[in-house]
C-alpha positions in Angstrom: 116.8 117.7 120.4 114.9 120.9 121.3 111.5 120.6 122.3 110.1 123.1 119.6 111.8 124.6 116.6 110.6 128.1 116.7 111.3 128.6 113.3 108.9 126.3 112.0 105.5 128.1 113.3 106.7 131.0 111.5 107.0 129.3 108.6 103.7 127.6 109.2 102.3 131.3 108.9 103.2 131.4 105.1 101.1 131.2 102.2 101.9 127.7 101.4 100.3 124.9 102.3 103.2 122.6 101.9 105.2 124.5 104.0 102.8 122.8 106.6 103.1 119.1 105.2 106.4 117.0 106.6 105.9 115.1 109.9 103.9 112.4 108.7 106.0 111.7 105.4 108.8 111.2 108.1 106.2 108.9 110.6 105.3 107.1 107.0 108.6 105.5 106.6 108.2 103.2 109.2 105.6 101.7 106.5 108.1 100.7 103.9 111.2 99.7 106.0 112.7 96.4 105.3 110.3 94.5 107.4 107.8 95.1 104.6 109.4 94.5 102.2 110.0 91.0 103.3 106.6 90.6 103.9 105.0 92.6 100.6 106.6 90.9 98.1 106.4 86.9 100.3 102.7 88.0 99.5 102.6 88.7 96.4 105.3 85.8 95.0 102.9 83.5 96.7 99.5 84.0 96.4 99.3 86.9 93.5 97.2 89.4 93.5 94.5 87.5 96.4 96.0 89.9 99.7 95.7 93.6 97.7 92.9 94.4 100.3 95.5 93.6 103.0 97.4 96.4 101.5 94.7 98.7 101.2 93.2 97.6 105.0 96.7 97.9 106.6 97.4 101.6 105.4 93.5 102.6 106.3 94.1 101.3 110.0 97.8 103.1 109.7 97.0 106.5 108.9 93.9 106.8 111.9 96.7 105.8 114.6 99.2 108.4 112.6 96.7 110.8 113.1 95.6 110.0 116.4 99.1 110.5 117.6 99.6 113.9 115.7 96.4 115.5 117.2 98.0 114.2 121.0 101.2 115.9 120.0 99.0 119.4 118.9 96.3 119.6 121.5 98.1 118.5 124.2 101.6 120.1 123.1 103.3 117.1 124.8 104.7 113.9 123.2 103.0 110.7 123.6 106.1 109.5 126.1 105.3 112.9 128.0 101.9 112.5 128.0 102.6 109.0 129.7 104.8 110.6 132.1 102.6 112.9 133.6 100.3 109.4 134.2 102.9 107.6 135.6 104.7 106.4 138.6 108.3 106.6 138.4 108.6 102.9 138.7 106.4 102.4 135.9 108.3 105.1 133.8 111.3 102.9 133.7 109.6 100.0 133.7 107.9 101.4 130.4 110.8 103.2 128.9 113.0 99.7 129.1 110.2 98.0 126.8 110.8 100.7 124.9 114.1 100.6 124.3 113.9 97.0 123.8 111.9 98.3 121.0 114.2 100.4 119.6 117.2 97.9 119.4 114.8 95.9 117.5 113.8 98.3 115.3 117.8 98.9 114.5 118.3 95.6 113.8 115.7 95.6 111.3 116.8 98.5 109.4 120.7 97.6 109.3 120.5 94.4 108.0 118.4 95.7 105.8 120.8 98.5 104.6 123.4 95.9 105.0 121.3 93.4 102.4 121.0 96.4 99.9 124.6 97.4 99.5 125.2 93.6 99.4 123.5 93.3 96.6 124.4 96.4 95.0 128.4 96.4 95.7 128.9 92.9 97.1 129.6 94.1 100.7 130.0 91.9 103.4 127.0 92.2 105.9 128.9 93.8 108.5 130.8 96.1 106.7 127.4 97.0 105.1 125.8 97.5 108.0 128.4 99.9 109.5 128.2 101.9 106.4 124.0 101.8 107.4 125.0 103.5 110.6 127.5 105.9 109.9 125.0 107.0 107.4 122.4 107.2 109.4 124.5 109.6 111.8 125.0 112.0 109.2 121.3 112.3 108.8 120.8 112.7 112.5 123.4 115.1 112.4 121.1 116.8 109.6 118.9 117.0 112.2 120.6 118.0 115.0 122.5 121.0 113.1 119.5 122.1 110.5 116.6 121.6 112.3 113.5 119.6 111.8 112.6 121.4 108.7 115.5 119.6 107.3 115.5 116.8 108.4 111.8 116.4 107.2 113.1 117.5 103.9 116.1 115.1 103.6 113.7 112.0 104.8 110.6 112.6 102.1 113.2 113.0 99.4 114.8 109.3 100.1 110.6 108.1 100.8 110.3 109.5 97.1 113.7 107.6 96.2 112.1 104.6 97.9 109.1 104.7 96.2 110.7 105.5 92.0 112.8 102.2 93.4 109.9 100.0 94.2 107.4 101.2 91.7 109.4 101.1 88.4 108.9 97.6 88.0 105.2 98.5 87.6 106.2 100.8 83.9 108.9 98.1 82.7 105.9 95.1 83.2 102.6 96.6 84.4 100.3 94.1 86.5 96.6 93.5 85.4 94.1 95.9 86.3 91.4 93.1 86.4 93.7 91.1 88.5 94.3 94.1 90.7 91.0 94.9 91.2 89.6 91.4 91.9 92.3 91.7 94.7 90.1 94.3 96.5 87.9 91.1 97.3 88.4 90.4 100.4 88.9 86.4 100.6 91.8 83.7 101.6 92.9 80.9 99.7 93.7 78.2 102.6 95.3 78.4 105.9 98.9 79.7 104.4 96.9 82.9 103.1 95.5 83.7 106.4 98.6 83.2 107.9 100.2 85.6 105.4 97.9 88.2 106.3 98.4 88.3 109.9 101.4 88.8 109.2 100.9 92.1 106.7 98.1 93.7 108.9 99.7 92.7 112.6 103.5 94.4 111.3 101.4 97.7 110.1 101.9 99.8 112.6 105.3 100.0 114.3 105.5 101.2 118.2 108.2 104.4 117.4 106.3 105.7 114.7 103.2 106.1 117.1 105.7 107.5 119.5 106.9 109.8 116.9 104.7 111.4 115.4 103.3 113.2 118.1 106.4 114.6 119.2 107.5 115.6 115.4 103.9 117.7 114.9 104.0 119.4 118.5 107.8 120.5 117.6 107.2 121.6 114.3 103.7 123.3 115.5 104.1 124.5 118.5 101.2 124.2 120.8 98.5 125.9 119.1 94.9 127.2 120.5 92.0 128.2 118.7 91.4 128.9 115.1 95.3 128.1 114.5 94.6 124.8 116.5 91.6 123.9 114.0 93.8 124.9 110.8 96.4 123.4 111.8 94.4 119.4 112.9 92.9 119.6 109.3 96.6 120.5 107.2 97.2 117.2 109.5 95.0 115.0 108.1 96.2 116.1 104.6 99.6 115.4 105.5 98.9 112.0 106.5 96.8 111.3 104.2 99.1 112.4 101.5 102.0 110.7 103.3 99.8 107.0 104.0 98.7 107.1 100.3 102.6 107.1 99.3 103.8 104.5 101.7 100.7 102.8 100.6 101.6 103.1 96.7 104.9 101.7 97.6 103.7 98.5 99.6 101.0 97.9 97.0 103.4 98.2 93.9 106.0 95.5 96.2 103.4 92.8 96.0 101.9 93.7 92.3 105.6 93.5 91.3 106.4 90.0 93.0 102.6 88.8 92.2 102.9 90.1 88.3 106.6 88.7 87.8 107.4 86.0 90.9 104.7 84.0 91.7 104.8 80.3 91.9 108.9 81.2 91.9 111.1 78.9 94.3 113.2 80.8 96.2 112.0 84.2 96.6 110.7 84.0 100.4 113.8 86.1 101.2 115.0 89.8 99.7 118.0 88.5 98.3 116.0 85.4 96.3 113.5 88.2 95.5 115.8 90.8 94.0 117.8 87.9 92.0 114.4 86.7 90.7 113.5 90.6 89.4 117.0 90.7 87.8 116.3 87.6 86.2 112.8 88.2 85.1 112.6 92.0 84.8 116.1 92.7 83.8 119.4 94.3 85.5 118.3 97.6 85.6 114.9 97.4 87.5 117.1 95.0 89.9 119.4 98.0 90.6 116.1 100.3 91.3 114.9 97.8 93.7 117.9 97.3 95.6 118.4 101.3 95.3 114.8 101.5 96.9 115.8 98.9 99.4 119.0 100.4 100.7 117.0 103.9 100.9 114.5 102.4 103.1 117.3 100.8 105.3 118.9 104.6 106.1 115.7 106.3 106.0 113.9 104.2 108.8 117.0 103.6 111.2 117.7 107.2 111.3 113.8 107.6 112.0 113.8 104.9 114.6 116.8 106.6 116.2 115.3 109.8 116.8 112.3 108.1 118.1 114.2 106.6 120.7 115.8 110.0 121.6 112.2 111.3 122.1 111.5 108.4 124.1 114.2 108.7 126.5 113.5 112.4 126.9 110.1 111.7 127.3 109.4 109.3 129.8 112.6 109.8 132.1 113.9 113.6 131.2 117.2 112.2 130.3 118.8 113.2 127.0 122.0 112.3 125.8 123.8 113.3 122.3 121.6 111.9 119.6 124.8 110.7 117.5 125.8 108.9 120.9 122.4 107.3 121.6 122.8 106.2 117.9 125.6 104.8 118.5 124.3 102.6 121.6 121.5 101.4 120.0 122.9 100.5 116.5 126.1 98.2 118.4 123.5 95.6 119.5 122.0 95.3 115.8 126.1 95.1 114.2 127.0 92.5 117.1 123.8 90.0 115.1 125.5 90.6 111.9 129.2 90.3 112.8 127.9 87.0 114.8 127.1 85.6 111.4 122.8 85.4 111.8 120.8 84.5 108.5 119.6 88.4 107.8 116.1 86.8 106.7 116.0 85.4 110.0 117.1 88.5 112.0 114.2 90.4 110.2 111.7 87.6 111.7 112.9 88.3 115.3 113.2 91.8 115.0 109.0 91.7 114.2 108.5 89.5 116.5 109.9 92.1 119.6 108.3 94.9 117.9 105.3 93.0 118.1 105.8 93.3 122.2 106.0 96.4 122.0 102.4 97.4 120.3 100.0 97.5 123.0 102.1 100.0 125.2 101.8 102.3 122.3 97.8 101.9 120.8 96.7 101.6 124.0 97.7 104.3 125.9 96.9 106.7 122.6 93.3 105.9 122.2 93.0 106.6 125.8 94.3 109.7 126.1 93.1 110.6 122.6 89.8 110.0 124.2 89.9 111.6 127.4 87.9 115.2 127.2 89.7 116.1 130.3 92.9 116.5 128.2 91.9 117.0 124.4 88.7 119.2 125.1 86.5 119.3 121.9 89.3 117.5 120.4 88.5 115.1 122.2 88.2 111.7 119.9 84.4 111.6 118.5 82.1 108.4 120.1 82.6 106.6 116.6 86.4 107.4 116.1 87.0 105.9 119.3 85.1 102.5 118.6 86.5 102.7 115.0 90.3 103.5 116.7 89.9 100.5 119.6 89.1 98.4 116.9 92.2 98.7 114.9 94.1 98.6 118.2 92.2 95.3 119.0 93.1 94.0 115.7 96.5 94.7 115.6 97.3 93.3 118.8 95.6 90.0 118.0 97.5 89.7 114.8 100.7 90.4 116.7 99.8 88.0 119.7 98.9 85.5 117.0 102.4 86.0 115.4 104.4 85.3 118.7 102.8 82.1 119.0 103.0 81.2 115.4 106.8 82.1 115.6 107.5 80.1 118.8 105.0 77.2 118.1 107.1 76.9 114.5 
């Protein structure tokens, strides 16, 4: 993985705009991985249209810590893990790069078995053999990356985030939800201690440890390091290309849950992906069943490819090791096909995989509104007084909402 692609700031040069969008579309599919789906449409199938401000909240909170993390990546011109390098001691580097990795096996094992799920249901795979389909997939995109470039590799993941989001939104044109429901769902409110529960559990999975890792790394190598006017221009096309990119991971969480809370709700049986995509055959018809698991097995490759090259920038990051990115693939994605082949319930792994990620949350918000903060390193970029109470109050919240989900899963 080369540190910066110097073909990309010449292309940044060019007239067009978009040539500058990419790195958050490819941070943004952490936001729609199988993980939330689970949780989107659990939402909507049981309490309606009551937890759309949870949608809207979650993807507000997730595009400040995107943003955060790109502005490290171009003021600083290091990676959050380098950044966290140059702080640490070299106990405390491994010590925080085996978290890490932790992390990333988690991550895996979400996105497999959710790959695995999709072609289950759209070719009547076995789970295993699904999920080694997932990963030799996933290779070839990595492989995208390694041999083409970031540009790419960009390209190839926003055109599976747009496949992801025609497969989860065209339930929306075959039965549209209600606007007035929708709207009254802006309210923010509970209905009992389930609701809360289920909230938590939206808002505390919203932002996902290698995406924050990511991001920074991904607009520093297509950027450069920048100074000046170029600097300036290049911070603002930022927040248009995570704002563009949150709004469509947004669209796509917010049409999972109007789907399940227009067509599922009160439905037995639908508190898994499989009982939810039977449920939308049955209600919505065969071919909107086929879009969903098409959206579903899209978001499976997309995101462990994505988590995988996180956990290449990692490694490089914090320890200055870097091994073939198709052979750290490998490594991480045996742990996640040893859970399937073992026989787990795949709704199951999903819960445990969110509950590790969970661990892994503070050593990423933490650490990024620090340094994000920190004059001595960002200079005028440095985060303004409100942005940092605004920023340290997501982080707060997130953690609490994870914390709070540990318990909840061990205590249950």
């Amino acid at each position: 993985m080369t540190r910066v692609d110097t073909a990309r700031p010449q292309l940044a040069r060019g007239k067009s705009r978009s040539l500058l969008l990419g790195p958050a579309f490819v941070a943004a599919i952490a936001y729609v991985d199988p993980g939330n789906v689970a949780s989107n449409i659990s939402a909507g199938a049981q309490f309606g249209y009551l937890l759309v401000w949870v949608i809207i909240t979650a993807n507000l909170m997730a595009g400040l810590v995107q943003y955060l993390s790109a502005k490290l990546g171009l003021v600083t011109g290091m990676s959050l893990p380098e950044a966290l390098r140059e702080r640490f001691s070299r106990p405390a580097r491994l010590g925080y790069w085996l978290q890490a990795e932790l992390v990333a096996m988690a991550t895996d094992l979400a996105e497999v078995v959710g790959g695995a799920i999709a072609l289950n249901l759209l070719f009547d795979l076995p789970l295993l053999v699904g999920g080694i389909i997932t990963g030799v997939v996933s290779m070839t995109l990595l492989a995208v990356q390694d041999k083409g470039g970031q540009y790419l590799f960009e390209r190839v993941i926003t055109g599976l985030l747009l496949v992801i989001a025609v497969g989860f939104l065209a339930s929306l044109f075959v039965a549209p939800p209600s606007p007035a429901d929708a709207a009254a769902g802006l309210l923010p409110r509970f209905s009992g201690t389930e609701s809360v529960l289920v909230a938590a559990a939206m808002l505390g999975a919203t932002v996902m440890p290698h995406a924050v890792y990511l991001h920074s790394g991904l607009a520093r190598d297509r950027h450069g390091h920048p100074h000046g006017e170029r600097r300036t221009q290049l911070l603002r096309a930022t927040r248009v290309d995570v704002g563009l990119a949150m709004l469509l991971a947004g669209a796509v969480n917010l049409g999972m849950l109007l789907l399940a809370a227009t067509n599922l709700q009160g439905m037995a049986g639908v508190d898994s992906i499989e009982g939810a995509h039977g449920a939308v055959a049955g209600t919505l018809g065969p071919a909107v069943a086929l879009m969903f698991a098409i959206g579903l097995l899209a978001s499976g490759l997309a995101s462990t490819s994505v988590g995988a090259y996180a956990g290449a920038m990692i490694m490089q990051g914090l320890i200055r090791k870097r091994i073939p990115l198709l052979l750290r693939r490998l490594i991480t994605l045996t742990p996640a096909l040893l859970v399937v082949a073992a026989g787990a319930d795949p709704s199951r792994a999903l819960v445990v995989s969110q509950v590790v990620l969970s661990f892994g949350i503070p050593f990423a918000l933490v650490p990024l509104v620090r340094l994000t903060t920190d004059r001595g390193l960002m200079g005028v970029h440095s985060n303004h007084r409100a942005t940092t109470v605004v920023a340290g109050a997501v982080a707060a919240v997130i953690i609490t909402l994870n914390v709070v989900l540990i318990y909840l899963t061990f205590a249950g």
